[in-house]
Every structure is written in structure tokens, then in C-alpha cells.
N, C-alpha and C positions, 0 to 999 in steps of 0.2 A: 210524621204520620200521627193519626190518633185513633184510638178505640172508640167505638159507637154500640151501644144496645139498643137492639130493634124487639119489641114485644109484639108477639103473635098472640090474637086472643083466640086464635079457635084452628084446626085446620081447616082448611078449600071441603068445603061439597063437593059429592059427585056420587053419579049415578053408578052401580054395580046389579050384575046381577047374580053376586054372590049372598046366601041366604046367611051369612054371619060377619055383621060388623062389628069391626074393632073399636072397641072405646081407648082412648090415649091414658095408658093408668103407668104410674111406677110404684114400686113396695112403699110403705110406711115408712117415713124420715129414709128417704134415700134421694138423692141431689144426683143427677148424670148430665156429664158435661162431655160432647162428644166433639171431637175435631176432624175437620175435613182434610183433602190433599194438599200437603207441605209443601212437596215438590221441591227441596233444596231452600228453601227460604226460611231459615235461621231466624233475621231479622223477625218476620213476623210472628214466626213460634214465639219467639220470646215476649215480643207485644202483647200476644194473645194469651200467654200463659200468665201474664202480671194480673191481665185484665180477669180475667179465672178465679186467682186467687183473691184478686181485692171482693170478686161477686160472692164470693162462697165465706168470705172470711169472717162472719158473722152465724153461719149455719150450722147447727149444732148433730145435725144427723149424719150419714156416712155418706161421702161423696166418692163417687166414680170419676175417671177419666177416660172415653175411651177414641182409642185412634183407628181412625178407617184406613190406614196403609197411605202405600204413594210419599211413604217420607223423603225417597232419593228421584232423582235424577231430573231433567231442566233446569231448577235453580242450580246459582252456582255451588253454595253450600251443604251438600247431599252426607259428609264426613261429618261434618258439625252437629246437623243435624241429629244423628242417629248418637253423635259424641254425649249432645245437653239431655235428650230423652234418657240413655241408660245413666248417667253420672248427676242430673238435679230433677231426681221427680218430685214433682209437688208436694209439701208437706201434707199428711191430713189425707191424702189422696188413695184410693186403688186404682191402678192404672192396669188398664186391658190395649193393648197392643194389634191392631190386625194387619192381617196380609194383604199389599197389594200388588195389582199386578207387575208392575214395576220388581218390587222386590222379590217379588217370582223370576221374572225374568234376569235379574242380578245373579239372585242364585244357581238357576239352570247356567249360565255365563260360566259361575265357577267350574261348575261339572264336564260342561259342554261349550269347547271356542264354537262352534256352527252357529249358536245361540247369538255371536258378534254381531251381525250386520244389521238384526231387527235391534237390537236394544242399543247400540249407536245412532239408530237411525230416530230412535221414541227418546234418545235422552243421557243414553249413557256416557256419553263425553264428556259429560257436564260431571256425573258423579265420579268416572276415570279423576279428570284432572284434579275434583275435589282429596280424593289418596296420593295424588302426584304424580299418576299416569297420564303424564301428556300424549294427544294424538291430533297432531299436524292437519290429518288430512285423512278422509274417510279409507282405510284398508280397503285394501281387491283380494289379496290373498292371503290363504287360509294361514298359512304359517303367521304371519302378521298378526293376526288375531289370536291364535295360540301365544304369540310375545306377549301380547295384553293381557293373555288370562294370566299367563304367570308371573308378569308383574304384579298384576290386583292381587292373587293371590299374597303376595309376597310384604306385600304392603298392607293387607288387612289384616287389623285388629282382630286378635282372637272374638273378643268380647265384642266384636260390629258381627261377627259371624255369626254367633251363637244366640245373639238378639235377633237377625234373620231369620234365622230356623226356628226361632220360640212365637216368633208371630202367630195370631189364632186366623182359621178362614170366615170363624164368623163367633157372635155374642150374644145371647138374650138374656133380654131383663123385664121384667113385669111386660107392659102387650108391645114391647118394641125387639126386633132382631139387627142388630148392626153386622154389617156386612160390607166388602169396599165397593162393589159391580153392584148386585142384584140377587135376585134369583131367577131360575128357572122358574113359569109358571106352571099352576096344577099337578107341580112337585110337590108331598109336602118337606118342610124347612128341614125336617133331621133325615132325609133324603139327597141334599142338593150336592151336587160334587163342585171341586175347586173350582174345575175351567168355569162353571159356571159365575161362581162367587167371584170369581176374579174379573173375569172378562165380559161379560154380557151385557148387552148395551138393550137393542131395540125394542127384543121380545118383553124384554121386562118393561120398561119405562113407557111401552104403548099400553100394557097390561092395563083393565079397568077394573077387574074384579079384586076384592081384598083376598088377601094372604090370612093366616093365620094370627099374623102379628103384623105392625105398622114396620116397614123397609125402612131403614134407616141406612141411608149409601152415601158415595161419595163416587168415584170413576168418569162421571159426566159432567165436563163442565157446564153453569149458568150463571148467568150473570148476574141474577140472586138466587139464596136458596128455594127450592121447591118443595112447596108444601100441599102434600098430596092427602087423602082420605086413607091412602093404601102405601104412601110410600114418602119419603122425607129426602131428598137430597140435597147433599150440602159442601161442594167440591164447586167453590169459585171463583177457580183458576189465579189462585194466588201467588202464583212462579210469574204469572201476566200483570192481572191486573191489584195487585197489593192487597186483596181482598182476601183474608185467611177465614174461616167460621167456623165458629162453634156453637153446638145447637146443645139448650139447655133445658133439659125433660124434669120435672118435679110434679107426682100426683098426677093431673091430666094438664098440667099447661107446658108450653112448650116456648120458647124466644131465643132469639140470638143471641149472640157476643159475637162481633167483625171487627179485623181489622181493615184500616183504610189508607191508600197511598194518596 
């Protein structure tokens, strides 16, 4: 595989008929480097976090890191994952962590077996086996899945647990807000509840009016990032197609880092 930088000189136009547009700004000497959904894919975190460091490693102002969620489940590596993030963060870096739906769904998992058959069915088998909880063949019954919670249990790292729970629902910095889903529209932003931040797909992403600040997400996969007037997402589908991204904000310009299979 190899790393590519794609340069955006500007966002996408488009019409709103919101009476305040956002201009793309970050604080004074600050560098934010944001990454999309992981999804178990180790290998390319790690591609993408070389390619991070060699970009920044010349920058003398304060660099962010921040992650939009969806570190576990589909790839096979989902333990790994969450292993490199708390034990090699970037030198030089502040890293900001967020929630996504996934790791909502992990956690409701520990609390609640009922939570089993949706989050096997979205992916959790993949992070099961990555702790060493093999599962043969989709459960039917309930007890069966009670066995799994209290394997996972059993088998998770204090420290995998307490990094779940420290996940933020959402981030703002100078006119951008990072979030994993979205928002609710005509909410404003210190308003928005989780379900929404986590999970919201339609209402947001047909949305044409600007926000308060530029949406910065991840949740929906595309098959390049989307670069919107009102909204940035950057979730593409990297457990699929080897495509990891990270979107890089400085002042008002904004560009890529991808990796590529």
C-alpha cells in the first residue's frame, strides 16, 4: 500500500438559505488532523499515522489529533486497535478521542446481553474474536449471548474499558465541530443529544442550510471524502476498500492524507 495527499483548495458552493455563512478558520498556529472510521483496520491506522507524523513533522505550532469513533468492529483488528491508540500516541500531539456508534453499541453489549444480536449482526464478531471470543455461528438464544457478554467481559482490558467510556460525543475548534453521525438540524450544537450524534444519517446529510459551525463527520461511508459548504465527511469505508482518511484543517485550508490499497 502507499499514502497519497490530495489538496482541496477551497470547499464545494452551495446554495442555503441560512442568513450566516461559515467561513473555514482554525485558531492561530494550530494544525488539526482528524481521522475517519477505523473499523478494525490496524494496518492502515498505522500507515496513516506515519504519514501524520512525517506531514506535521516540520510544524512548529500545536497539533491536534482528533478521531471521529468506529475504531472496533468489521475489521479483523478491533483489540489492536484500541491496544496502539491508548499505548503509542503521536508524539507532539493532543489527541481527542470520540464516540461512535459502534462503540456505544459495545458498551450497551457489556451492560445489556439483548444488545447481542444487533451488534453481531453490524460487526461485533469481528471485535468478539479480536479478545478471543470465538462465535461459530449467529446465537438464537438469549443465554448464548449472556455466555458472550461474560466472556468479553472477562477478557477485556481494564484500560480497553475505561478508554470507551472516556470517548467524547462531540469536539469544537475554531468554525469546525467534529462529531461521528451528525447533527440534528435547527438544533443548536450545545443542544444535540448522543442518539443523534451517534446515529443520524438522512436528516443531516440532505440538510442544505449551514450550521453554526462546518460538520465535520465520519458514519457514512463514500467513496471519496465529502466536501460540503455546511459539512465535511470523511468515513471511506476503510475495513472495504483500504481507503483510511484524514482530513487536515489549518487557518482556512483544508486537504487530505489517505491511505490506499
Amino acid at each position: 500500500m502507499e499514502v497519497g495527499i490530495l489538496n482541496i483548495k477551497k470547499l464545494l458552493g452551495g446554495k442555503s438559505d441560512s442568513p450566516r455563512p461559515v467561513t473555514p478558520s482554525c485558531p492561530h498556529r494550530v494544525r488539526i488532523y482528524c481521522v475517519g472510521d477505523i473499523h478494525g483496520r490496524v494496518d492502515l491506522l498505522l500507515q496513516l499515522l506515519v504519514a501524520v507524523a512525517r506531514d506535521a513533522a516540520d510544524y512548529g505550532g500545536s497539533k491536534k489529533i482528533i478521531y471521529l469513533g468506529d475504531y472496533i468492529d468489521r475489521g479483523d483488528e478491533s483489540m489492536a486497535v484500541i491496544d496502539w491508540l491508548l499505548n503509542h500516541p503521536l508524539p507532539g500531539f493532543e489527541a481527542i478521542y470520540l464516540r461512535g456508534n459502534h462503540e456505544q453499541t459495545m458498551l450497551d453489549f457489556l451492560q445489556r446481553a439483548e444488545v447481542g444480536p444487533g451488534w453481531l449482526a453490524w460487526g461485533g464478531r469481528a471485535t468478539l474474536a479480536s479478545y478471543g471470543v470465538k462465535v461459530a455461528r449467529m446465537p438464537i438464544r438469549q443465554e448464548d449471548y449472556i455466555a458472550l457478554q461474560q466472556n468479553l467481559v472477562s477478557r477485556l482490558p481494564e484500560a480497553h474499558r475505561e478508554f470507551l467510556l472516556m470517548t467524547r460525543m462531540s469536539y469544537s475548534c475554531g468554525s469546525y465541530y467534529f462529531v461521528h453521525a451528525g447533527v440534528r438540524p435547527d438544533i443548536p450544537l450545545n443542544q444535540q443529544i448522543p442518539e443523534d450524534q451517534l446515529w443520524i444519517r438522512e436528516e443531516f446529510l440532505s440538510c442544505r442550510e449551514y450550521y453554526e459551525k462546518i460538520i465535520v463527520h465520519g458514519h457514512t461511508i463514500s467513496g471519496e471524502a465529502e466536501m460540503h459548504y455546511n459539512r465535511i465527511g470523511i468515513d471511506t469505508g476503510a475495513y472495504l476498500s483500504g481507503k483510511l482518511t484524514a482530513l487536515v484543517l489549518e487557518q482556512s485550508t483544508q486537504r487530505l492524507i489517505q491511505t490506499h490499497a
